[in-house]
VEXKOL-237173 format. One record per residue (C-alpha): x, y, z; residue number from 1. Coordinates in nm, 2 decimals. Example, Ala and Ser with C-alpha at 12.3 -4.5 7.8 and 13.67 -1.06 7.14 Angstrom:
+--------+--------+--------+-----+
|      u |      v |      w |   n |
+--------+--------+--------+-----+
|   1.23 |  -0.45 |   0.78 |   1 |
|   1.37 |  -0.11 |   0.71 |   2 |
+--------+--------+--------+-----+
***
This chain:
+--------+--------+--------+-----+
|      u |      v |      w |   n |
+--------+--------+--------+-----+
|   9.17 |  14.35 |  10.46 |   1 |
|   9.25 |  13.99 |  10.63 |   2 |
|   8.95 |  13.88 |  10.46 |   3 |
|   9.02 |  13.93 |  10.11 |   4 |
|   9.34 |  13.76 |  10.15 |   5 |
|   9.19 |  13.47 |  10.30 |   6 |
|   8.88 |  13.47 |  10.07 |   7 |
|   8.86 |  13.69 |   9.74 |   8 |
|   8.64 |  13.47 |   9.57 |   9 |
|   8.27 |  13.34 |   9.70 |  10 |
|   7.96 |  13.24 |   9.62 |  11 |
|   7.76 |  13.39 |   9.89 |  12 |
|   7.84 |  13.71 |  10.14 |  13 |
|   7.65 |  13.90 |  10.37 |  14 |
|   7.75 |  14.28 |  10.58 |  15 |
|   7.62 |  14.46 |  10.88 |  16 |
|   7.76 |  14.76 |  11.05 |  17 |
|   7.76 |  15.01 |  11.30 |  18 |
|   7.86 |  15.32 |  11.43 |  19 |
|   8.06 |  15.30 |  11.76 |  20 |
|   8.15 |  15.62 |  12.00 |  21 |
|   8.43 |  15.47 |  12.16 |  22 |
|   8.84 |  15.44 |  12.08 |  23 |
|   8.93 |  15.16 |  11.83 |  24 |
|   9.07 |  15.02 |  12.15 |  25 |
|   8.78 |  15.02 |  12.32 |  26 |
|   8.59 |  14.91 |  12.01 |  27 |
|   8.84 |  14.60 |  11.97 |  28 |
|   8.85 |  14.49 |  12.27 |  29 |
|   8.47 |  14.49 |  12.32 |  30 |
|   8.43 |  14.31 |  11.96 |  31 |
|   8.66 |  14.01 |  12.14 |  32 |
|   8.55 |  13.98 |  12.50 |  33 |
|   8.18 |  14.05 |  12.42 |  34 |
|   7.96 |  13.77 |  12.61 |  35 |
|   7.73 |  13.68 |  12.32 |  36 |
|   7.51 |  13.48 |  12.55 |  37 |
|   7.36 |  13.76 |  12.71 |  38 |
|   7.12 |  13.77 |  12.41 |  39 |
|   6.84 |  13.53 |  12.38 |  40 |
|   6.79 |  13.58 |  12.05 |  41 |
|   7.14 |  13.43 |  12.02 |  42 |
|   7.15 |  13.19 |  12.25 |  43 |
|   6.81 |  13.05 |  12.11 |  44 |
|   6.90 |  13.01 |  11.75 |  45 |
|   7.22 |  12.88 |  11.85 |  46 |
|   7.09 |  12.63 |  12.10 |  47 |
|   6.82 |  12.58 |  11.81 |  48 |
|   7.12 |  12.51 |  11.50 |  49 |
|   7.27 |  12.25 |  11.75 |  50 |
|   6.89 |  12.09 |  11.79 |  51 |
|   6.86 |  12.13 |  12.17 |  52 |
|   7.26 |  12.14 |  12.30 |  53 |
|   7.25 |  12.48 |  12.50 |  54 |
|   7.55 |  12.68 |  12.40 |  55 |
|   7.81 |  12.75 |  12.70 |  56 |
|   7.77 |  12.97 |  13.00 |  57 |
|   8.00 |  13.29 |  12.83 |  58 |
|   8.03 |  13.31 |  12.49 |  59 |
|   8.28 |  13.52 |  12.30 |  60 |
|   8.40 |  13.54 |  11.96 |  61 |
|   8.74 |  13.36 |  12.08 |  62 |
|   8.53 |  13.09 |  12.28 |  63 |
|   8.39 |  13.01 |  11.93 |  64 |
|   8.68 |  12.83 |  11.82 |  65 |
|   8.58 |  12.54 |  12.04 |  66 |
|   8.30 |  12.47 |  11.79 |  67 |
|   8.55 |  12.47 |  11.50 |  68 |
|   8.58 |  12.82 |  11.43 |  69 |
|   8.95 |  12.89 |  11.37 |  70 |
|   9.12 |  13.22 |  11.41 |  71 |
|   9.25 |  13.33 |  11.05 |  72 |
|   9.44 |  13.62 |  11.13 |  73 |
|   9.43 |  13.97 |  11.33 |  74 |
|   9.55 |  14.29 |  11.33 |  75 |
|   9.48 |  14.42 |  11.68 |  76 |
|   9.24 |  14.72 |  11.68 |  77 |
|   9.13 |  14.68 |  11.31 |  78 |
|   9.05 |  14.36 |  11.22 |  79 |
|   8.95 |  13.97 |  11.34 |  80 |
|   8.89 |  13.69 |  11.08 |  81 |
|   8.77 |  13.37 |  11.17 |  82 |
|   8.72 |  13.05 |  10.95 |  83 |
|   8.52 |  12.77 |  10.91 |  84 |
|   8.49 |  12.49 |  10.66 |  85 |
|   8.23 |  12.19 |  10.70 |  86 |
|   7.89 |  12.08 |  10.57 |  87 |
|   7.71 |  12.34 |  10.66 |  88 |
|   7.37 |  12.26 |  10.57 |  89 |
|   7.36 |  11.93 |  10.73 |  90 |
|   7.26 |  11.84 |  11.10 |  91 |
|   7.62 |  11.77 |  11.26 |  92 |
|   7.77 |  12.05 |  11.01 |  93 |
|   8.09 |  11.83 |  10.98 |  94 |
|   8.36 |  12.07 |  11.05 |  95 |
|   8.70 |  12.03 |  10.92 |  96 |
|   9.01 |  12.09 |  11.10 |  97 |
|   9.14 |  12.44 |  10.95 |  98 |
|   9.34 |  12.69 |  11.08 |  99 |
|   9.54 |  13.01 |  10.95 | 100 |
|   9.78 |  12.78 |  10.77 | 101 |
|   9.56 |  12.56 |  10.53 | 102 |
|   9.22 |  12.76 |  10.49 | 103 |
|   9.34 |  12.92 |  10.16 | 104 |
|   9.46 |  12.54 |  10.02 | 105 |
|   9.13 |  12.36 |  10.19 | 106 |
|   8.95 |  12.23 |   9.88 | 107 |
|   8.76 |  11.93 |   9.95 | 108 |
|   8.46 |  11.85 |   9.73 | 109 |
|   8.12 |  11.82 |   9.92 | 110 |
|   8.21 |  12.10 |  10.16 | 111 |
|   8.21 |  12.48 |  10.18 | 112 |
|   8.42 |  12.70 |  10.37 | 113 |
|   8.35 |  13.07 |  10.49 | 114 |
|   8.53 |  13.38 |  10.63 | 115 |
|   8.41 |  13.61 |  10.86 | 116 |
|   8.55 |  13.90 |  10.99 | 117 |
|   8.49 |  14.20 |  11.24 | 118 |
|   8.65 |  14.54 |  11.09 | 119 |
|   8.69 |  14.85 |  11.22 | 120 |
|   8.72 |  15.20 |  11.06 | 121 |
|   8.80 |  15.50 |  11.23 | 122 |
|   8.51 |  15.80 |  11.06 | 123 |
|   8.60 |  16.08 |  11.33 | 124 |
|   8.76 |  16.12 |  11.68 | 125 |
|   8.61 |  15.83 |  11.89 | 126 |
|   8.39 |  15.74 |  11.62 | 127 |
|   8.43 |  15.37 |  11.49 | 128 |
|   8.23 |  15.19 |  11.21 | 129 |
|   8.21 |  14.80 |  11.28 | 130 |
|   8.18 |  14.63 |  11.04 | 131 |
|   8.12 |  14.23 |  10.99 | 132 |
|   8.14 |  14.04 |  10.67 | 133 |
|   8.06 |  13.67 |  10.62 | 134 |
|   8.18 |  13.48 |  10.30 | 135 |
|   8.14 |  13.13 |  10.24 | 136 |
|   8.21 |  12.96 |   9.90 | 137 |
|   8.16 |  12.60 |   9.79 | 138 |
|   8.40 |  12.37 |   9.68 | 139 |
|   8.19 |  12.24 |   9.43 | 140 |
|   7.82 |  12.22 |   9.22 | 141 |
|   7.67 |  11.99 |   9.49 | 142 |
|   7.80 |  12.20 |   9.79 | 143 |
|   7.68 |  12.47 |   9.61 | 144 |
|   7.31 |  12.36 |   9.54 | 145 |
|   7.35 |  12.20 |   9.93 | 146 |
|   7.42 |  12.55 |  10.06 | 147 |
|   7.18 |  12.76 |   9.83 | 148 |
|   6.86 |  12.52 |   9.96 | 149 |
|   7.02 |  12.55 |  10.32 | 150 |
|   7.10 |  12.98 |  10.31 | 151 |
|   6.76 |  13.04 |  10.16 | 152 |
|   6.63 |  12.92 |  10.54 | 153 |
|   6.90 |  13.04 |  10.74 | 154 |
|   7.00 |  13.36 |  10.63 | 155 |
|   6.76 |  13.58 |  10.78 | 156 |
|   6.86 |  13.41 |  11.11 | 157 |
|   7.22 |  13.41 |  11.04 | 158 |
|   7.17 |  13.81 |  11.00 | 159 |
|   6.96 |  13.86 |  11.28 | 160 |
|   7.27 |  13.70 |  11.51 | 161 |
|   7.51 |  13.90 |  11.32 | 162 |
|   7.31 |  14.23 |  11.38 | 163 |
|   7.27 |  14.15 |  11.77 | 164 |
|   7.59 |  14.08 |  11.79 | 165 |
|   7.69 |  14.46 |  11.69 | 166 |
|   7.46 |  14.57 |  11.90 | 167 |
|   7.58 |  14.41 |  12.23 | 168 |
|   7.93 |  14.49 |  12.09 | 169 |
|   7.84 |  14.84 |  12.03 | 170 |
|   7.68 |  14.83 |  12.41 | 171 |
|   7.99 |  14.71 |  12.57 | 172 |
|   8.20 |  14.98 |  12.38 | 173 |
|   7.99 |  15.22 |  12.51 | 174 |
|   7.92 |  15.15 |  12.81 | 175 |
|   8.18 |  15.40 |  13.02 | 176 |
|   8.07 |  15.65 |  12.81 | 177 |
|   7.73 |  15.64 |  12.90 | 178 |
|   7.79 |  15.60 |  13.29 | 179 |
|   8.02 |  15.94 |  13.26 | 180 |
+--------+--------+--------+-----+
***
């Protein structure tokens, strides 16, 4: 998987999944044109994390990159890995400039970077499991007791967006299935 050659080793991870009755197609292109903002339990704790700034209009997973989320790598209909490296755990999160070419190298003491990725597996005819994995690691002891203090507050919240975020996905995939 992208992710584990982005990101094998980590101090901190978290998974969600789902099952999806829809093509890997269908499933893929859902996971990346997905308008995120359609849930207010997204679009509050994400207007909440940036202390007040509403988030865009349409929100997608590409749009993210605009926030300093960087596209890792893809293989279309399987996987998407995005990237991130910054101080997470403080107020203006001071992202770094990363991208596909110096994630792996990025090693900067005081910060932490993380991976996360969308991943689908085909369990039947039409039948996708979506999965989403999130791996950060710290770049050193202080980032490390920065992030533990800030993830012990955040998690639950980080999960809940990843969790409605499958479902809307899962929606969208769905969706001409339904209506048939």
């Amino acid at each position: 998987m992208l992710i584990d050659n982005f990101m094998l080793g980590y101090d901190f991870s978290e998974k969600h999944e789902t099952n999806i009755r829809a093509s890997a197609e269908k499933v893929y292109a859902a996971v990346n044109s997905t308008d995120l903002s359609e849930s207010w339990i997204i679009g509050s704790l994400l207007t909440l994390r940036g202390l007040g700034r509403r988030p865009a209009k349409t929100l997608t997973l590409r749009d993210m990159t605009k926030d300093g989320f960087a596209i890792l790598g893809e293989k279309p209909d399987e996987e998407i890995l995005l990237g991130l490296a910054g101080k997470f755990w403080t107020l203006s999160g001071c992202m770094q400039n990363i991208n596909a070419e110096n994630f792996r190298e990025f090693d900067t003491k005081g910060y932490a970077k993380a991976a996360w990725n969308f991943a689908l597996k085909e369990i039947g005819k039409d039948k996708i499991l979506l999965e989403t994995e999130t791996r950060v690691k710290c770049l050193d002891e202080k980032s490390l007791s920065s992030f533990r203090f800030y993830w012990r507050f955040v998690q639950p919240f980080s999960g809940l967006i990843r969790q409605e975020m499958l479902r809307l996905i899962k929606q969208k995939a769905e969706e001409k299935l339904e209506k048939s």
